[in-house]
N, CA and C atoms as a LAMMPS dump frame, in Angstrom:
ITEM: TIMESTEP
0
ITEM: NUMBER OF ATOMS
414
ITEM: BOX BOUNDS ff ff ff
-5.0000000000000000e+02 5.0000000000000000e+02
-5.0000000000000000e+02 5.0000000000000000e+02
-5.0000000000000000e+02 5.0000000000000000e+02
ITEM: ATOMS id mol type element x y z
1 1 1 N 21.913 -41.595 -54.716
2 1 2 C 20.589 -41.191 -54.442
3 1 3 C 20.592 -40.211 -53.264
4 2 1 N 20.06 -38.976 -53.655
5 2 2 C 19.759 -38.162 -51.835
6 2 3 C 18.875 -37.985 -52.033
7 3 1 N 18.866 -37.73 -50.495
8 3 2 C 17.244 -37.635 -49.775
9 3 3 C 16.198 -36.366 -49.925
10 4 1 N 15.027 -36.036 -49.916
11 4 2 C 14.919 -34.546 -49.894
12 4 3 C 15.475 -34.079 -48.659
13 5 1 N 15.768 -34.657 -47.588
14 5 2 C 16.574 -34.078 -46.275
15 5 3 C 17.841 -33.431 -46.486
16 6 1 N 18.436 -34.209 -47.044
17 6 2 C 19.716 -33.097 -47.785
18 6 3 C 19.814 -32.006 -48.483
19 7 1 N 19.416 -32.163 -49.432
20 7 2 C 19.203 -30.85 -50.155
21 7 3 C 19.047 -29.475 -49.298
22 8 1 N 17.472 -29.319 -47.667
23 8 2 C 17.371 -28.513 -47.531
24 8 3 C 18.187 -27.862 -46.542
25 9 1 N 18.495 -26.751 -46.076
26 9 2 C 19.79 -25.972 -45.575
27 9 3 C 18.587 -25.811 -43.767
28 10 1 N 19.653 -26.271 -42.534
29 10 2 C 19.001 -25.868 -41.394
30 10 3 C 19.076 -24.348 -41.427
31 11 1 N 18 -24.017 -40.653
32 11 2 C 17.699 -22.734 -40.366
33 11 3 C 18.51 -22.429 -38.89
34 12 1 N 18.802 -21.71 -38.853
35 12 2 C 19.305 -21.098 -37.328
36 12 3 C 19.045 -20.033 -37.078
37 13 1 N 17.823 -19.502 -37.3
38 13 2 C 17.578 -17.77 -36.494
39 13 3 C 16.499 -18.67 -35.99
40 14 1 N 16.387 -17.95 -35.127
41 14 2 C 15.075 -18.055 -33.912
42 14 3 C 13.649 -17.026 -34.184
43 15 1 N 12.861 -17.333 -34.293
44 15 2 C 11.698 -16.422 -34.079
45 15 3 C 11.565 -16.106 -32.629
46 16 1 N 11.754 -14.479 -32.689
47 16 2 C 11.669 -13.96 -31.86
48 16 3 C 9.946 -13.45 -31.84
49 17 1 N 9.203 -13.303 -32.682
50 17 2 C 7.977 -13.024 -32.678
51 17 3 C 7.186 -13.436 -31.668
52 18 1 N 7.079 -14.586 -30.934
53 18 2 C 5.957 -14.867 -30.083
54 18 3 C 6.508 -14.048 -28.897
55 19 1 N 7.929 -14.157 -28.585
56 19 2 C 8.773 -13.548 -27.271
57 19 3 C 8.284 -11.872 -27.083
58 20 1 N 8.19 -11.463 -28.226
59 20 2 C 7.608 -9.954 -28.746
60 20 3 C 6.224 -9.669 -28.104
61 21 1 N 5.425 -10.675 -28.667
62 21 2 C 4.208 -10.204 -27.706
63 21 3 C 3.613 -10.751 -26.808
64 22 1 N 4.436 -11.74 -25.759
65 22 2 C 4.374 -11.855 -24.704
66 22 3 C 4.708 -10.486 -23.79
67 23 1 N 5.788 -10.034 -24.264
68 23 2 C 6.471 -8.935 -23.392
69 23 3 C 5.435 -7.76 -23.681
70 24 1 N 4.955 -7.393 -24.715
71 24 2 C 3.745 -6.744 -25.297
72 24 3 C 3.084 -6.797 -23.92
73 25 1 N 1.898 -8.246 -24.246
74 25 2 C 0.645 -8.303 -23.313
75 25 3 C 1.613 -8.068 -21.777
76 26 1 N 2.756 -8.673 -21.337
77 26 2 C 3.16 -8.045 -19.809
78 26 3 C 3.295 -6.213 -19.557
79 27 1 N 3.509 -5.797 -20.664
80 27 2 C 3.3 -4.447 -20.219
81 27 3 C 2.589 -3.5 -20.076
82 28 1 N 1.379 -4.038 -21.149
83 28 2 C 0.337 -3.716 -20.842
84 28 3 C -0.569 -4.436 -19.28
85 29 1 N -0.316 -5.204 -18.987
86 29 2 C -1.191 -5.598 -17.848
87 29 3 C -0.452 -5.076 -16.314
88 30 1 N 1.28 -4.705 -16.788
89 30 2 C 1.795 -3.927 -15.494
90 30 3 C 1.193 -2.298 -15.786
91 31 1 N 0.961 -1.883 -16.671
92 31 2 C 0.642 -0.335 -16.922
93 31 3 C -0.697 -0.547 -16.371
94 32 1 N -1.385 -1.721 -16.604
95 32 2 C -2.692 -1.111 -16.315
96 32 3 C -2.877 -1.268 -14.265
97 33 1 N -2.305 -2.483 -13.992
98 33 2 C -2.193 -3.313 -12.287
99 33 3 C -1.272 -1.948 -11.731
100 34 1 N -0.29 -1.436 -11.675
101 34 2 C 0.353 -0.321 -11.121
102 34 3 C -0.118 0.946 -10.522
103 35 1 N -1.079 1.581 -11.783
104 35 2 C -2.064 2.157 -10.906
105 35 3 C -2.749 1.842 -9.532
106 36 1 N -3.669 0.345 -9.592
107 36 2 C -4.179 0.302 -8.643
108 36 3 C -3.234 -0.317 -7.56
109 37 1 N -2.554 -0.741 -7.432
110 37 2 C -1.869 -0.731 -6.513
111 37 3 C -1.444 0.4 -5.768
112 38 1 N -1.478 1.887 -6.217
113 38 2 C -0.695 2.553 -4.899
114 38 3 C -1.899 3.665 -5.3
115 39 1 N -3.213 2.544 -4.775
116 39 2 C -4.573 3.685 -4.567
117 39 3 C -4.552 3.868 -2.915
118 40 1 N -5.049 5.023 -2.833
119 40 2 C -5.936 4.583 -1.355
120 40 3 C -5.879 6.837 -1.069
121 41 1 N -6.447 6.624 -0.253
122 41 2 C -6.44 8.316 0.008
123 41 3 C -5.661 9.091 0.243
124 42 1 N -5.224 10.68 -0.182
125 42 2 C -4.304 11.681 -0.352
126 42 3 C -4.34 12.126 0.49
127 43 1 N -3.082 11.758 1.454
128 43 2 C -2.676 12.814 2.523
129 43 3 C -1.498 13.735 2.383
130 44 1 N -1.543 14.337 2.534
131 44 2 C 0.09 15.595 2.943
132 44 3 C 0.414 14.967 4.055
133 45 1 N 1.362 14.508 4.722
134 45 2 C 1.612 14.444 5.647
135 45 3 C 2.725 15.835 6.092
136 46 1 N 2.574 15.78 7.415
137 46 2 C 3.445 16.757 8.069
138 46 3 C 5.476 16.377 7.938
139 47 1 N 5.971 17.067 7.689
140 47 2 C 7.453 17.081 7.737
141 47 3 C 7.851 17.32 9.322
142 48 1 N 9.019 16.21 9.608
143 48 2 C 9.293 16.175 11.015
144 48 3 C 10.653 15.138 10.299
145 49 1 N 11.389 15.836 11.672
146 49 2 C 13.131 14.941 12.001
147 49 3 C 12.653 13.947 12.939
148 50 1 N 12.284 12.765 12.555
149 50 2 C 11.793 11.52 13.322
150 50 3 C 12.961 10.505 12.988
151 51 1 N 12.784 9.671 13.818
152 51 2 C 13.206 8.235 13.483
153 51 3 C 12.371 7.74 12.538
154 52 1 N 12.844 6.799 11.832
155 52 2 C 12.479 5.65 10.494
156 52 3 C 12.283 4.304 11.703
157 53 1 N 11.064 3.832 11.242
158 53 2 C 10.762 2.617 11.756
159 53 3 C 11.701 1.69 11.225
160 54 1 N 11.996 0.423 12.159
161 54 2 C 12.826 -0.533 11.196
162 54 3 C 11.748 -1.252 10.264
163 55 1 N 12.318 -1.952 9.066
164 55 2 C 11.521 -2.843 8.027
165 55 3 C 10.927 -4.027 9.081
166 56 1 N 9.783 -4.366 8.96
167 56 2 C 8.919 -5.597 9.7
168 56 3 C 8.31 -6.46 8.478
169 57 1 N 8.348 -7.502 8.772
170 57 2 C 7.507 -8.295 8.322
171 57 3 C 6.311 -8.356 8.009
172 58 1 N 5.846 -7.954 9.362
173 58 2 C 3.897 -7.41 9.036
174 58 3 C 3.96 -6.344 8.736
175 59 1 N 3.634 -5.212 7.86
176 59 2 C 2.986 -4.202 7.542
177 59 3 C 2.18 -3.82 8.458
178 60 1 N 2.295 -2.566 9.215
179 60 2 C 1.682 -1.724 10.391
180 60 3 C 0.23 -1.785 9.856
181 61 1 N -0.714 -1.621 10.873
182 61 2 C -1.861 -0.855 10.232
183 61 3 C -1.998 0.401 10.267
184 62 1 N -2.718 1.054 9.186
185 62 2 C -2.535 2.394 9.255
186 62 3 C -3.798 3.278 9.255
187 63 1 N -4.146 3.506 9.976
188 63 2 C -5.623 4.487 9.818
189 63 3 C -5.32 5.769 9.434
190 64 1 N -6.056 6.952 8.349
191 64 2 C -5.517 7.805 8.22
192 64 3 C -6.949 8.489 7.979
193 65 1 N -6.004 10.123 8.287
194 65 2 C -7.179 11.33 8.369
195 65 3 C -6.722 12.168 7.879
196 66 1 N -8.001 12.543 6.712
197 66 2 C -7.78 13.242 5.526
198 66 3 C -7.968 14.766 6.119
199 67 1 N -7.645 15.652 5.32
200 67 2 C -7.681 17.104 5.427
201 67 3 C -9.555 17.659 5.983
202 68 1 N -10.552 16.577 5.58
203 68 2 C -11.464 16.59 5.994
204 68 3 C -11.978 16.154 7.34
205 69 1 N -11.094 15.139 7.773
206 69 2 C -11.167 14.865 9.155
207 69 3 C -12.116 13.436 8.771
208 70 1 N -12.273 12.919 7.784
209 70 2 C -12.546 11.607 7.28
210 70 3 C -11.843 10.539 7.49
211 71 1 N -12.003 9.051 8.245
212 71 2 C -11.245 7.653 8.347
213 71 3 C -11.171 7.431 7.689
214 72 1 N -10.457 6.582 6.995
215 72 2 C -10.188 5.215 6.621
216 72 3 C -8.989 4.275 6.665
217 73 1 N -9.208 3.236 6.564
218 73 2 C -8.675 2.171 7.598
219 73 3 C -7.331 1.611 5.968
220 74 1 N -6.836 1.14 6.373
221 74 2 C -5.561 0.876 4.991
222 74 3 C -5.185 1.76 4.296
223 75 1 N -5.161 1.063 3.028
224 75 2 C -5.166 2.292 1.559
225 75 3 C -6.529 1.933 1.022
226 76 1 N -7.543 1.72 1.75
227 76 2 C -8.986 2.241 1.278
228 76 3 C -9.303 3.438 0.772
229 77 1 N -10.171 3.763 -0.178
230 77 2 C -10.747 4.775 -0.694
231 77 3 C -11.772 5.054 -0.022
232 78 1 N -12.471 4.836 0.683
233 78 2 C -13.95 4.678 1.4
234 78 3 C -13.751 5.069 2.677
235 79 1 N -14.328 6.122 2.864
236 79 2 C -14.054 6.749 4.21
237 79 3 C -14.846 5.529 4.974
238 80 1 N -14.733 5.706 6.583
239 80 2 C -15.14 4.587 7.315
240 80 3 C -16.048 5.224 8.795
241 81 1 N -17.26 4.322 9.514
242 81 2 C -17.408 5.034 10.53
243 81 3 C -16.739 4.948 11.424
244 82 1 N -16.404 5.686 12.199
245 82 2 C -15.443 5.651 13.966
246 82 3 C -15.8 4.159 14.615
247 83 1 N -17.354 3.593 14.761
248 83 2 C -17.369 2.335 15.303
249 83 3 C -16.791 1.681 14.513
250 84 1 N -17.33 1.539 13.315
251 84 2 C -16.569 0.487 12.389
252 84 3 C -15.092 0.303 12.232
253 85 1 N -14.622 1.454 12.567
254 85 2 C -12.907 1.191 12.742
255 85 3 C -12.48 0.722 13.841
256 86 1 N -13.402 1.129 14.966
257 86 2 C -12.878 0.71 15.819
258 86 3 C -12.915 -1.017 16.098
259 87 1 N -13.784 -1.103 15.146
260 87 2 C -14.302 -2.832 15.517
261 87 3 C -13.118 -3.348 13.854
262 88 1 N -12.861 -2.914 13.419
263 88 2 C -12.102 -3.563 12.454
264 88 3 C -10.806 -3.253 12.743
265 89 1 N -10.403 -2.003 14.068
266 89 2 C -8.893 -2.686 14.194
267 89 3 C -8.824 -3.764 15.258
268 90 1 N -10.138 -3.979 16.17
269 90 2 C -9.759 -5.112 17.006
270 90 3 C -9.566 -6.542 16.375
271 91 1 N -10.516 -6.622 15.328
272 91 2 C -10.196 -7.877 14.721
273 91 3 C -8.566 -8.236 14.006
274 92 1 N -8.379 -7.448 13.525
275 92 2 C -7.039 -7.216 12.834
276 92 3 C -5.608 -7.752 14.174
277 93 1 N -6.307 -7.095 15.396
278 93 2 C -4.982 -7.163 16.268
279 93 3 C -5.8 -8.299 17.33
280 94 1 N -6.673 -8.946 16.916
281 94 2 C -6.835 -10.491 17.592
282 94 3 C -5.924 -11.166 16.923
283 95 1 N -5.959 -11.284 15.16
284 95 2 C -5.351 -11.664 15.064
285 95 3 C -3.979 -12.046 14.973
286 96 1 N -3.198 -10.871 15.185
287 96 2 C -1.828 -10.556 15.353
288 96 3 C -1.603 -9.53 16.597
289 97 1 N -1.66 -9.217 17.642
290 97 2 C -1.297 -8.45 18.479
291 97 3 C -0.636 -7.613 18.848
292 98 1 N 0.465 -7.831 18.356
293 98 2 C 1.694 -7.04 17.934
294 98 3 C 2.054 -6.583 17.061
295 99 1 N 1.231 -6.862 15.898
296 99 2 C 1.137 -5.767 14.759
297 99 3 C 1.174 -3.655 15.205
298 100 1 N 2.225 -3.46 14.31
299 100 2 C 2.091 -1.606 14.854
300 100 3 C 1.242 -1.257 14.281
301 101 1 N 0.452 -0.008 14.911
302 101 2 C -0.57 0.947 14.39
303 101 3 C -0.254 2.12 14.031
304 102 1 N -0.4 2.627 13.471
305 102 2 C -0.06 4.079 12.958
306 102 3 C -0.951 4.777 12.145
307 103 1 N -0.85 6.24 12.543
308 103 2 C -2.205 7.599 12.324
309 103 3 C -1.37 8.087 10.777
310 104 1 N -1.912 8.197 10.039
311 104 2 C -1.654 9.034 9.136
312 104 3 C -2.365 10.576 8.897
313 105 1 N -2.325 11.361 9.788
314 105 2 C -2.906 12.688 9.638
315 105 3 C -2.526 13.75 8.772
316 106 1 N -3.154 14.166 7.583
317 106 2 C -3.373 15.183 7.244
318 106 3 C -2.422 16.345 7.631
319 107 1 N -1.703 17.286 7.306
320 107 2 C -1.22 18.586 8.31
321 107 3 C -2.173 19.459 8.32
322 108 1 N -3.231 19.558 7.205
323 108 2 C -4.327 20.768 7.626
324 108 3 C -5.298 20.229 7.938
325 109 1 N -5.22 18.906 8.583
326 109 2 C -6.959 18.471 9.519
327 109 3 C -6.518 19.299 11.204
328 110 1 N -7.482 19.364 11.363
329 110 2 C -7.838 20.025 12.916
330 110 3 C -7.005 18.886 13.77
331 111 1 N -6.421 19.513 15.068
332 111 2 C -5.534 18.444 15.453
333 111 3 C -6.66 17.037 16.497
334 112 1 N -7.821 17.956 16.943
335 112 2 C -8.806 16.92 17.237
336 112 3 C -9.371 16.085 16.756
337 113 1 N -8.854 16.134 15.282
338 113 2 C -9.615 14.743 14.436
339 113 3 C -8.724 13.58 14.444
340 114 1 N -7.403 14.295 14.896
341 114 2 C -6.552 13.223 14.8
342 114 3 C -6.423 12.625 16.545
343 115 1 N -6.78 13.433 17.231
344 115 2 C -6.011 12.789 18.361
345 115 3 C -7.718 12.174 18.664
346 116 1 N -9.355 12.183 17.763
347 116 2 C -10.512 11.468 18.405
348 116 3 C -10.279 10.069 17.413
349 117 1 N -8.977 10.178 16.164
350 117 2 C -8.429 8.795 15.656
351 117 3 C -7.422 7.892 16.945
352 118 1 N -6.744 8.649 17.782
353 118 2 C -6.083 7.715 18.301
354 118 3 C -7.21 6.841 19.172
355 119 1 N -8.11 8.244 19.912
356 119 2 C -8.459 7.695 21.157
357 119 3 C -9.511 6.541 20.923
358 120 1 N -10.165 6.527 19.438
359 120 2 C -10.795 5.285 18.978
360 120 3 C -9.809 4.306 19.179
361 121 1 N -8.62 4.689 18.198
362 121 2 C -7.513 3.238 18.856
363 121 3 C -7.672 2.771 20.008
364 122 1 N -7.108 3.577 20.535
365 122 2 C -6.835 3.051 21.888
366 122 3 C -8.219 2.196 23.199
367 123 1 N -9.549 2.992 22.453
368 123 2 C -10.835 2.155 22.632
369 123 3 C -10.614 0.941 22.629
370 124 1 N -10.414 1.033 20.765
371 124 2 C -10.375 -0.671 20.624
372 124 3 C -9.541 -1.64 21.096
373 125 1 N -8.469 -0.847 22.001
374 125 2 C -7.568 -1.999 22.572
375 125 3 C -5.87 -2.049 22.224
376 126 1 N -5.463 -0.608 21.351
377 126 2 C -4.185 -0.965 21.075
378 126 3 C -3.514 -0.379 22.027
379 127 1 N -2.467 -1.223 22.493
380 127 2 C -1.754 -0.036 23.241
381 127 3 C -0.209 0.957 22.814
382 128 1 N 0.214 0.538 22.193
383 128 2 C 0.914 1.768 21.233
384 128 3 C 0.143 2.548 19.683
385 129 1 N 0.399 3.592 19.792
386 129 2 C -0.232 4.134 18.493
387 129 3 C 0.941 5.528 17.81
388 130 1 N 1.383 5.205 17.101
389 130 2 C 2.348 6.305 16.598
390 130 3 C 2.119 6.917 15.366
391 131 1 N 2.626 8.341 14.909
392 131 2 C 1.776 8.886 13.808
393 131 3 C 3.203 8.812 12.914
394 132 1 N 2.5 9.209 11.806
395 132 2 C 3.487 8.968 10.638
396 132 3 C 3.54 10.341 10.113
397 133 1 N 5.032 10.744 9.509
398 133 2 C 5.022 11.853 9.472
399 133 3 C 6.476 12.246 7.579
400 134 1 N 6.37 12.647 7.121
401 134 2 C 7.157 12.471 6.02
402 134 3 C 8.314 12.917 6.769
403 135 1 N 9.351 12.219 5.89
404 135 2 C 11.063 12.625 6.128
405 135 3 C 11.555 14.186 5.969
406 136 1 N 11.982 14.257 7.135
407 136 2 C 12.805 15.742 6.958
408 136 3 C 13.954 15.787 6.206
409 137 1 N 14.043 16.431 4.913
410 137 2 C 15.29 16.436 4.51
411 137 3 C 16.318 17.72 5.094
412 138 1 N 17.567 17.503 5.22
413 138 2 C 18.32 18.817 5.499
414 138 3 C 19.144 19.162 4.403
């Protein structure tokens, strides 16, 4: 007597089908998340033979000034007012103090828009402020 268990033959391929469009829906949701991640406002920065900061833990803050002579505070899109920055980098460096600051200026903003960005810094209380400047290649 056999069983119907005998008769039938194991299968051994794998369906790969569900694995298919998992990887599907992940690439679509990195194509679409990638964009916004490296939003925030277009600067040129100036070319200079500087030193490279070392890698930190905290991420500097960075205020930057557009070719218009416009704030804003991170990688915000939204320009910002001068008080308001100035009151949102003090909070930022209550809470960490030693966090670095850094100007991201424009090379064709007027050089007074950048140096009435530090002196807001320095209003609000930081006492180093260094500008950022793209890598010189030779």
């Amino acid at each position: 007597m056999t069983s119907r268990y005998a008769k039938r033959k194991l299968v051994s391929d794998i369906n790969i089908v569900p694995y298919v469009d998992v990887m599907l829906v992940l690439l679509v949701i990195f194509m679409v998340t990638a964009p916004l991640l490296t939003q925030g406002v277009q600067i040129d920065l100036p070319v200079a033979k500087a030193e490279v900061l070392p890698e930190d833990d905290k991420p500097p803050v960075v205020v930057s000034v557009d070719a218009n002579g416009n704030l804003f505070l991170a990688e915000s899109k939204e320009a910002i007012l001068a008080e308001d920055l100035a009151v949102k980098v003090q909070a930022l460096l209550q809470i960490d103090p030693k966090r670095a600051v850094l100007v991201r200026g424009d090379k064709n903003v007027n050089y007074g828009k950048v140096m009435n960005a530090m002196v807001l810094l320095k209003q609000a209380g930081v006492s180093k402020v260094g500008l950022m400047t793209q890598h010189y290649e030779e």
